[in-house]
C-alpha positions in Angstrom: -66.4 83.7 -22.2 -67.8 81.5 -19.9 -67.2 82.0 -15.9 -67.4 80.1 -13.4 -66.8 80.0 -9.6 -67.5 77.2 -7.5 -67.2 76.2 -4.1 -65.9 73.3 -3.0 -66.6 71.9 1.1 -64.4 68.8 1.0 -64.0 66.5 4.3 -62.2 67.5 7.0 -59.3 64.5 6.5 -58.9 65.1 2.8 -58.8 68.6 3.0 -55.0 69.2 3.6 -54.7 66.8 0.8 -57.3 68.5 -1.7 -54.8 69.6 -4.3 -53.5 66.4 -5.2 -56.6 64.7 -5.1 -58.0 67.2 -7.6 -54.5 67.6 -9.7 -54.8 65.0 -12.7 -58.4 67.2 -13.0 -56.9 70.4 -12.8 -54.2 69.5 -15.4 -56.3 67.9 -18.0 -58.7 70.7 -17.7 -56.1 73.6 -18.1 -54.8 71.3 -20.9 -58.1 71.7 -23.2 -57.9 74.4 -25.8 -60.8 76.6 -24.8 -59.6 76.8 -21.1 -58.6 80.3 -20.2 -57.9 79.7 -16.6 -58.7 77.1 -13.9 -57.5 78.1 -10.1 -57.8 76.9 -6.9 -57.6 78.6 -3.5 -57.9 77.4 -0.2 -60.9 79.9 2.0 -58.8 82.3 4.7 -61.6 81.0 6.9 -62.6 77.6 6.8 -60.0 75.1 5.7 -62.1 72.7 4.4 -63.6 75.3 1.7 -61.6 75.2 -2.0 -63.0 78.1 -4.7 -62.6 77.1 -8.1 -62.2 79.8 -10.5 -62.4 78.9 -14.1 -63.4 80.2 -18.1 -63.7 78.8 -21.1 -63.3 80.6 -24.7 -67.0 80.0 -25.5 -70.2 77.7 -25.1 -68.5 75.4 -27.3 -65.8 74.7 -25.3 -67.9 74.6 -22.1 -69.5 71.5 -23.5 -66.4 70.1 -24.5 -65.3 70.5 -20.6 -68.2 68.9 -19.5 -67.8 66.1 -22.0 -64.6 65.3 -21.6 -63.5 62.0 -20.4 -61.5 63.8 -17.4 -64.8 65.6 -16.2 -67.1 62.2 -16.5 -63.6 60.5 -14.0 -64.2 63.7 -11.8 -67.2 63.1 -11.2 -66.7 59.7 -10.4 -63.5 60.1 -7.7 -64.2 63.5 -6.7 -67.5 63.5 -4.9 -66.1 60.8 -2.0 -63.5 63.5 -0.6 -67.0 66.1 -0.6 -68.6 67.2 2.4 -71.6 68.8 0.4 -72.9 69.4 -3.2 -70.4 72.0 -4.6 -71.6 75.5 -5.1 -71.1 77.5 -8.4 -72.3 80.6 -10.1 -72.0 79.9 -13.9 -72.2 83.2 -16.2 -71.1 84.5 -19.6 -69.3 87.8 -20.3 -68.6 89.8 -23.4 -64.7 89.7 -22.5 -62.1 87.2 -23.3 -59.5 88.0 -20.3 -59.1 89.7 -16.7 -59.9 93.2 -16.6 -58.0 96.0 -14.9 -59.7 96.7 -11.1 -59.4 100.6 -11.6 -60.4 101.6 -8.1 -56.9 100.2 -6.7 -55.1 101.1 -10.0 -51.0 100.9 -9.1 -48.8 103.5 -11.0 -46.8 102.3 -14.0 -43.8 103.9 -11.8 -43.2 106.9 -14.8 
């Protein structure tokens, strides 16, 4: 899979508002077949800081994020809410899914 975190610095003002600005995005990428997962979460610390957390299936469907007619209107209506140049770190693992963090394992409670 391809993974991806970015992070996002949006302006102060449209920070609070960040989620809706970024919505018809984040459901039309979630809504593409190789899309494994696509999350946003606000930073503890500085308000104005969103990290994206997304995969896709494969290279393939990668390229078919980046050429998709909702990432080309992202990048068009995004940028103006940006305080900087997002951030990312862009990898690919030999795993399809979340694996299990075994240093804070819970119980299954048998």
């Amino acid at each position: 899979m391809i993974f991806i975190t970015a992070k996002f610095r949006v302006r102060p003002e449209d920070a609070d508002r960040w989620p809706q600005i970024a919505a018809d995005f984040t459901e039309a990428t979630r809504a593409e077949p190789g899309c494994l997962w696509f999350d946003w979460s606000r930073s503890l610390d500085d308000p104005t800081e969103y990290v994206l957390v997304e995969a896709f299936r494969d290279d393939d469907a990668g390229a078919a994020h980046v050429r998709s007619a909702h990432f080309r209107e992202a990048q068009r209506t995004l940028p103006p809410h940006l305080a900087e140049t997002p951030r990312i770190v862009n990898t690919t693992l030999p795993q399809q899914d979340w694996s299990r963090l075994g240093e804070m394992a819970v119980p299954d409670g048998d």
